[in-house]
N, C-alpha and C positions, 0 to 999 in steps of 0.2 A: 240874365246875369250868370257869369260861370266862374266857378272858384276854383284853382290849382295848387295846392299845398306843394311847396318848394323844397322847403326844409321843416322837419321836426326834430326835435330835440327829445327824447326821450327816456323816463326813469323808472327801471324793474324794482322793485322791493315786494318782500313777501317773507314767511316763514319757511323754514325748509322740513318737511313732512314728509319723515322718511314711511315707508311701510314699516308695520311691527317685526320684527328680529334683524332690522336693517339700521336701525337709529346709529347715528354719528355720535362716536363719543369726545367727548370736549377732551377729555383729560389724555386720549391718545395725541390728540393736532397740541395742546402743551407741553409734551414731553417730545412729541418731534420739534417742535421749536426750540427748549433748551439740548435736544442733543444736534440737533445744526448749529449752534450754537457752540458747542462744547468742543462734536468735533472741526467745528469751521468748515462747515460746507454750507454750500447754498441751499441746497435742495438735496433730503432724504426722503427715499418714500413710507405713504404712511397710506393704510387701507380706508381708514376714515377721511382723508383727504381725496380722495378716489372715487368714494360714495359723495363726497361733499361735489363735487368738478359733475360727477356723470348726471348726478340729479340737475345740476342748474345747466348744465349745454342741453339735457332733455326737456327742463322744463319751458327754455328758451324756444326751442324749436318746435316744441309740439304748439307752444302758446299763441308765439308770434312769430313764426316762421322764420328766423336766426338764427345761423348757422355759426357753432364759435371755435377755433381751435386757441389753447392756450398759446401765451407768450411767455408768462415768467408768474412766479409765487411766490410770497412770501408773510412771514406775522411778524409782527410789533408785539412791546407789549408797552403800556401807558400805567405808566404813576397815576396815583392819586391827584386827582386837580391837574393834571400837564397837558397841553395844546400840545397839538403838530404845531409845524412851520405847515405854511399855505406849501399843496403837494398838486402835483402834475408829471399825468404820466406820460408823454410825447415829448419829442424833440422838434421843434418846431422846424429845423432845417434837414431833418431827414422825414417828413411823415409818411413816407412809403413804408418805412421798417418801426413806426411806432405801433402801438396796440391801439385797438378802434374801440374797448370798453373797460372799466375799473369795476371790480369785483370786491367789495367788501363785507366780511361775514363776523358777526359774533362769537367770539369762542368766550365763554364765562364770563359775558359784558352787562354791566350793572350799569345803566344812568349815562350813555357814553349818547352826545353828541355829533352828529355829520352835517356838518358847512358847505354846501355845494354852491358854488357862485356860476353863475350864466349871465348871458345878454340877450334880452327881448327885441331885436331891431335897433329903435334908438334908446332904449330903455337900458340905458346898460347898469352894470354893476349889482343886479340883480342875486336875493341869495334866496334859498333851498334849507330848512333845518328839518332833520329827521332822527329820531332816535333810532339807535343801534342795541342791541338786545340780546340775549342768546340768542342762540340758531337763528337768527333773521339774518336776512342779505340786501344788500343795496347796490344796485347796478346801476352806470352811469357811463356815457363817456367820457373816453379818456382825455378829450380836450379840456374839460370843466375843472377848473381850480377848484378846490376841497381842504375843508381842514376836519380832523379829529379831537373831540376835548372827551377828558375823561372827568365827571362831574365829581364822583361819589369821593368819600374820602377814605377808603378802609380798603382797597385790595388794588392790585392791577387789573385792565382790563385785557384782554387779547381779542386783536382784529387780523384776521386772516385777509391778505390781499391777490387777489388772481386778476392778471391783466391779460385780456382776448384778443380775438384779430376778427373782424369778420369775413367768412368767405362766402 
């Protein structure tokens, strides 16, 4: 009897453990976020978002041999107690030009929730919960519906989103 895997679905998570004098600092990707914000741009760049991208496309490839170029970035921040709406990052009628993985990282995340929904063959409707943390990441793809809740009741929390492509 011979078995042939078709398709897998697969989910990265882990810490991100920078070397010592290299550590990401949360409070710089916070103040790049309110100043895109402020000045209304989409994307400024920020050194610790550099070290945050190069760590996880190396540690992608050295692990499991995926190779990623970015598509787009950006951070939320969540109230106390507020859901996403269910998010998805493709366009079903273009997939040539959507991103192949979702990237979601803790920046100063207390108690935060990730809803990842799938379908097992005929199993459908299928979900995925994982806590989101500091400096943790959750990679997934980009086809998988996901929601965010933010539990706790006393701060915001900040998620940083980077969507990949793979080559």
């Amino acid at each position: 009897m011979e078995k042939k895997v078709l398709t897998e679905q697969a989910m990265y998570y882990g810490d991100v453990t920078m070397p010592k004098g290299f550590e990401i600092n949360p409070l710089n990707l916070i103040n790049n976020f309110f100043n895109s914000l402020y000045q209304n741009k989409k994307f400024i760049y920020c050194k610790d978002f550099d070290k945050l991208n190069t760590y996880i496309k190396d540690f992608i490839l050295l692990k499991h041999d995926i190779r990623l170029v970015n598509k787009d970035s950006w951070t939320n921040a969540y109230t106390p107690n507020e859901q996403s709406e269910p998010l998805l990052h493709i366009d079903p009628v273009d997939l040539k030009n959507s991103a192949d993985f979702v990237l979601l990282y803790g920046i100063n995340t207390v108690d935060c929730d990730i809803t990842i929904f799938y379908d097992d063959n005929r199993r459908k409707g299928r979900s995925w919960n994982i806590k989101l943390t500091d400096n943790k990441f959750i990679m997934f793809p980009s086809t998988n519906l996901y929601c965010i809740k933010n539990n706790q009741k006393n701060s915001l929390n900040f998620v940083k989103t980077i969507t990949y492509e793979f080559i």
